[in-house]
C-alpha positions as CSV (number, residue, x, y, z in Angstrom):
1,X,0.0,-8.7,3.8
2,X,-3.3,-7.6,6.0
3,X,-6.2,-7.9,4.1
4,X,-9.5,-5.8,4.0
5,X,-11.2,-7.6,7.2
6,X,-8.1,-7.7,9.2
7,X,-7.6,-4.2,8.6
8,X,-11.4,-3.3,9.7
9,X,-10.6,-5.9,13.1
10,X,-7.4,-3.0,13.5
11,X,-10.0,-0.3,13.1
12,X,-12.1,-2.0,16.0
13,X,-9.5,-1.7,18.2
14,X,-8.3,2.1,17.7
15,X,-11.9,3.4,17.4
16,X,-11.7,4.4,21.3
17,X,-9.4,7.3,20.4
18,X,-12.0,9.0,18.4
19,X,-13.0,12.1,19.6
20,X,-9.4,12.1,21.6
21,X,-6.6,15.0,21.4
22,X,-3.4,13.9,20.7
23,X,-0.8,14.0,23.9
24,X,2.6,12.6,22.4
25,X,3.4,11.5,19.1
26,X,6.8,9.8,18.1
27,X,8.2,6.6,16.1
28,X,10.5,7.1,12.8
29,X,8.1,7.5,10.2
30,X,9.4,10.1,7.7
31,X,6.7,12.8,9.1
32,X,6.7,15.7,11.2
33,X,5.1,13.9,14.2
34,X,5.0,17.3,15.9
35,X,2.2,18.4,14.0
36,X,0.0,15.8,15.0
37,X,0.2,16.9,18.9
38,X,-2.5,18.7,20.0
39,X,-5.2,17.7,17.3
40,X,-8.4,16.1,17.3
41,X,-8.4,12.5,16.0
42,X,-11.7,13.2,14.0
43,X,-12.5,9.8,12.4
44,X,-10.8,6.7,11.6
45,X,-11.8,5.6,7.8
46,X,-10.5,2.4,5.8
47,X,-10.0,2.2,2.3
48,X,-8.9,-1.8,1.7
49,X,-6.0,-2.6,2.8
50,X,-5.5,1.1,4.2
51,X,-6.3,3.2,7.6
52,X,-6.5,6.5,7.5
53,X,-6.1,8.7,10.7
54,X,-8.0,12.0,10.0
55,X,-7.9,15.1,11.7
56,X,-9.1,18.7,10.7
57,X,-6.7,19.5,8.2
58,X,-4.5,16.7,7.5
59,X,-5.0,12.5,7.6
60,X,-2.1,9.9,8.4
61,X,-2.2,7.1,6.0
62,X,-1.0,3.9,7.6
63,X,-0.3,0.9,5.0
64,X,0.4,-2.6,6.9
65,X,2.6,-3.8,4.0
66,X,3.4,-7.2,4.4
67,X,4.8,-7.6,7.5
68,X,3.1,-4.6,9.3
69,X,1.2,-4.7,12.8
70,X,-0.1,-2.8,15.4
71,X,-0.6,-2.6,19.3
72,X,-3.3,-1.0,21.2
73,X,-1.9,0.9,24.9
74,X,1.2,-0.9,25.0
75,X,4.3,-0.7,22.7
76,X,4.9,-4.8,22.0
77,X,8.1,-4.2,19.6
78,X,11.1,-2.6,19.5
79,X,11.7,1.0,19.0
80,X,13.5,0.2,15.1
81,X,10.4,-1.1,14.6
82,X,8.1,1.2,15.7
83,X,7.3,3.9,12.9
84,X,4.1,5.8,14.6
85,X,3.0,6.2,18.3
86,X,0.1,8.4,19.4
87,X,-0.6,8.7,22.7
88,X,-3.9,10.4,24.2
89,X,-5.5,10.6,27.6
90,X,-7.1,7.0,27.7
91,X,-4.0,4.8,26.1
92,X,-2.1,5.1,23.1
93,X,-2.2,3.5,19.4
94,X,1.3,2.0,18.4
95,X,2.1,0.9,14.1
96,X,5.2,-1.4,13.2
97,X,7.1,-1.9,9.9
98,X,4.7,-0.1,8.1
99,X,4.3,2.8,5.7
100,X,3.0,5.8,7.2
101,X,2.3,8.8,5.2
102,X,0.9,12.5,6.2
103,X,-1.9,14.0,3.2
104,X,-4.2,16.6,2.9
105,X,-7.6,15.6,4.0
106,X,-9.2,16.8,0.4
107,X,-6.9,13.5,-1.1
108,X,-9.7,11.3,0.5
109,X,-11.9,13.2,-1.5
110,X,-10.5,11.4,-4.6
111,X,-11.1,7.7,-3.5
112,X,-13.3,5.8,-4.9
113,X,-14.6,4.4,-1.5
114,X,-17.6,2.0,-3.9
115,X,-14.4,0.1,-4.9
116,X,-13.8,-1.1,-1.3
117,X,-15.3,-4.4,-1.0
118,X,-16.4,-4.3,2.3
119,X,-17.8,-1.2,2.4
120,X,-21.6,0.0,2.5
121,X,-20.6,2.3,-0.5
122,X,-19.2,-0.6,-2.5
123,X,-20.6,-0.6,-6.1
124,X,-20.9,-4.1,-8.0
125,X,-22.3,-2.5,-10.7
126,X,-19.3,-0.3,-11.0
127,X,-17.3,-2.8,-10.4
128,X,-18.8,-5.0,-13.4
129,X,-18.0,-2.1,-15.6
130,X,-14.1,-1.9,-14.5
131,X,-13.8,-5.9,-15.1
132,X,-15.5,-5.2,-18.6
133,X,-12.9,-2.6,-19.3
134,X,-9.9,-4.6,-18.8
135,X,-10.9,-8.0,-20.7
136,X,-7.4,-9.7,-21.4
137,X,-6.7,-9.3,-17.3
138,X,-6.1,-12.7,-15.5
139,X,-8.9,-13.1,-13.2
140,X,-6.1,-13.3,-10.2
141,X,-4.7,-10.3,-11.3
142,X,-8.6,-8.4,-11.4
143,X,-9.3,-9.9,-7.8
144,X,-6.1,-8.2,-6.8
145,X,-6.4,-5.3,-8.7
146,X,-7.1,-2.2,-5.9
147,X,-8.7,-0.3,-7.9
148,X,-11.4,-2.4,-8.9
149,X,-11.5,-4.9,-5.7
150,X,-10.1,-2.9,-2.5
151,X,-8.6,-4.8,0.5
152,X,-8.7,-8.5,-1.5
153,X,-5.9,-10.5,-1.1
154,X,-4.3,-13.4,-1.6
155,X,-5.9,-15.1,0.7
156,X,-9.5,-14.2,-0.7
157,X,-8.3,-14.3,-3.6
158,X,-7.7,-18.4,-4.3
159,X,-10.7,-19.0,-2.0
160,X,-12.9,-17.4,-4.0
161,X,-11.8,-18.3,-7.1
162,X,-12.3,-22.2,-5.4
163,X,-15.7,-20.9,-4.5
164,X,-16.8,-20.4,-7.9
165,X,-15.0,-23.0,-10.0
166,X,-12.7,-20.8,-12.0
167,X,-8.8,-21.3,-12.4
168,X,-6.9,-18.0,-11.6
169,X,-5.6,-17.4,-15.0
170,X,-8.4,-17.0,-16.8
171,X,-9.4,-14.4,-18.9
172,X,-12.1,-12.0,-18.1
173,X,-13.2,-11.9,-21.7
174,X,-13.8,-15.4,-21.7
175,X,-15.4,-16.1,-18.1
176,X,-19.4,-15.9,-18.8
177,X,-21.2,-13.1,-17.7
178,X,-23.4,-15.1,-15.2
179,X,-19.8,-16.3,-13.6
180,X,-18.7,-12.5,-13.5
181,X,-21.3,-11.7,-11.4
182,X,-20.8,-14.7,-9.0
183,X,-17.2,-13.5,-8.9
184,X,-18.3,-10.1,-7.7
185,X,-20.8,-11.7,-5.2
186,X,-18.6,-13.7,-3.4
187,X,-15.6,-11.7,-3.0
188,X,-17.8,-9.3,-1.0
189,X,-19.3,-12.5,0.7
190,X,-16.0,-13.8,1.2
191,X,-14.6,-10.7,3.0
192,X,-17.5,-11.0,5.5
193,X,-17.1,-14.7,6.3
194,X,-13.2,-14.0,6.6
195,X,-13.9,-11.2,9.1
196,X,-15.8,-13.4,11.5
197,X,-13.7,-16.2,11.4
198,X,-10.6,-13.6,11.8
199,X,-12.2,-12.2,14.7
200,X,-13.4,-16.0,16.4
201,X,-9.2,-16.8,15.6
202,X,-10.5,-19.8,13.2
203,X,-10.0,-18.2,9.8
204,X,-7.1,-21.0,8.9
205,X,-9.8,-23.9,10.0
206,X,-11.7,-22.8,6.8
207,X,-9.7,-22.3,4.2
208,X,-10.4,-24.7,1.3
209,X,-8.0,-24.2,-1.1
210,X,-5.2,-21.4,0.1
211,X,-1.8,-23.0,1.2
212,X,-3.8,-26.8,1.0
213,X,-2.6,-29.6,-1.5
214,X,-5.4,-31.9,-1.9
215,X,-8.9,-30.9,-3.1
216,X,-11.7,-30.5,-0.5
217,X,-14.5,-31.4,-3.5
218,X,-12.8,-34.2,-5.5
219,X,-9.8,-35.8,-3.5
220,X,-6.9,-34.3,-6.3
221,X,-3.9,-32.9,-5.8
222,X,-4.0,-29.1,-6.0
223,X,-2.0,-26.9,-7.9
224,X,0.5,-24.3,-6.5
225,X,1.3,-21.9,-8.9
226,X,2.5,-18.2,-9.3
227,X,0.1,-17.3,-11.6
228,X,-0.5,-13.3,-13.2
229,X,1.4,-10.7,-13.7
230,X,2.0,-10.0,-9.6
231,X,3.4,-13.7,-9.8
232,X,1.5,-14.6,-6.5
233,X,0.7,-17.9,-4.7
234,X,-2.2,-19.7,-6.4
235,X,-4.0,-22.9,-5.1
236,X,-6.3,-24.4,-7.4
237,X,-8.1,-27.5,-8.8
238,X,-7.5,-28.4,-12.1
239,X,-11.0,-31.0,-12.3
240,X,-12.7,-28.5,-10.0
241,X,-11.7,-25.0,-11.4
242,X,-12.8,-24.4,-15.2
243,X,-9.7,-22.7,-17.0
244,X,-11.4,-19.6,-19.5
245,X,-9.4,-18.9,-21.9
């Protein structure tokens, strides 16, 4: 599944059609296309892992999933795949296995944008707060929580855990509060390295712990694990990585 920074690189890439009336809109997404033709794309916002397509009275959600992409003035898959196509007067934005949802524009009104962690809204004191609230969660589980850490995934999630010496399933209640905020820290810091290396195609290069079996730091074998209550792919060190619980 995209994460935040790859969905931001996606953003990049549409932001051209800003400002651009809609000539043709098609694919097999459950919407009325129709009523897209002839608007205004107004702004292109992310939210995480999410893009929304906002026009004056009604925004497209588009959610990558896990095996969702795009193309930018070309169509690169098959129509089957193909679930949202807008064409305007300088090229045309294409989205593939994904979900794509039409909303009012007042729902965006209701994020909490200071969740996303890659935002210049985002909010670690806020944040601090939510991981208080919730003190029997899994660390893994918090850093792939939405709602308190929007657009981390898995891929942020076991390098930063690495990052800061903590095992994924320890307990918030028992990580100490100086770790807490480290946590915080770097999965913003994180995000930002990940989006350069994304967009200089060397993000795999510098990975340290995600999909590796021997320890960068000491030599020992790493752990793979489905860990929390998603059940997803950890990578840790068990000499490295301090278990809290």
């Amino acid at each position: 599944m995209p994460e935040g920074p790859s969905i931001l690189l996606m953003k990049e890439s549409i932001q051209k059609f800003e400002g651009k009336k809609v000539l043709e809109a098609s694919g097999n997404a459950k919407i009325e296309t129709e009523i897209l033709i002839g608007k205004i794309l107004k702004e292109i916002k992310t939210f995480g892992k999410q893009t929304y397509l906002v026009f004056d009275n009604v925004a497209v959600r588009i959610h990558l999933l896990m095996f969702g992409s795009h193309s930018v003035d070309e169509q690169t898959k098959p129509d089957r795949q193909l679930r949202l196509s807008l064409l305007f007067s300088n090229g045309g934005m294409y989205f593939y296995t994904c979900n794509v949802k039409m909303i009012d524009t007042e729902f965006l009104a209701g994020i909490d944008w200071e969740a996303d962690v890659m935002s210049d809204n985002w909010n670690p004191k806020k944040t601090e707060k939510k991981l208080k609230s919730n003190p029997e969660m899994m660390v893994c589980d918090a850093l792939m929580d939405q709602d308190i850490f929007s657009g981390v995934g898995n891929i942020i999630k076991n390098e930063v855990l690495f990052r800061i010496g903590v095992q994924p399933e320890s307990l918030l209640v028992k990580i100490p509060p100086k770790k807490i905020k480290e946590l915080i820290k770097e999965a913003r810091n994180y995000s930002f390295d990940f989006l350069e290396w994304k967009r200089d195609s060397t993000l795999k290069k510098h990975w340290l712990a995600h999909t590796k079996k021997v320890c960068p730091k000491c030599g020992n074998k790493l752990v793979k694990k489905q860990t929390g209550k998603g059940k997803r792919r950890s990578f840790f060190c068990e000499t490295d990585q301090k278990l809290y619980h």
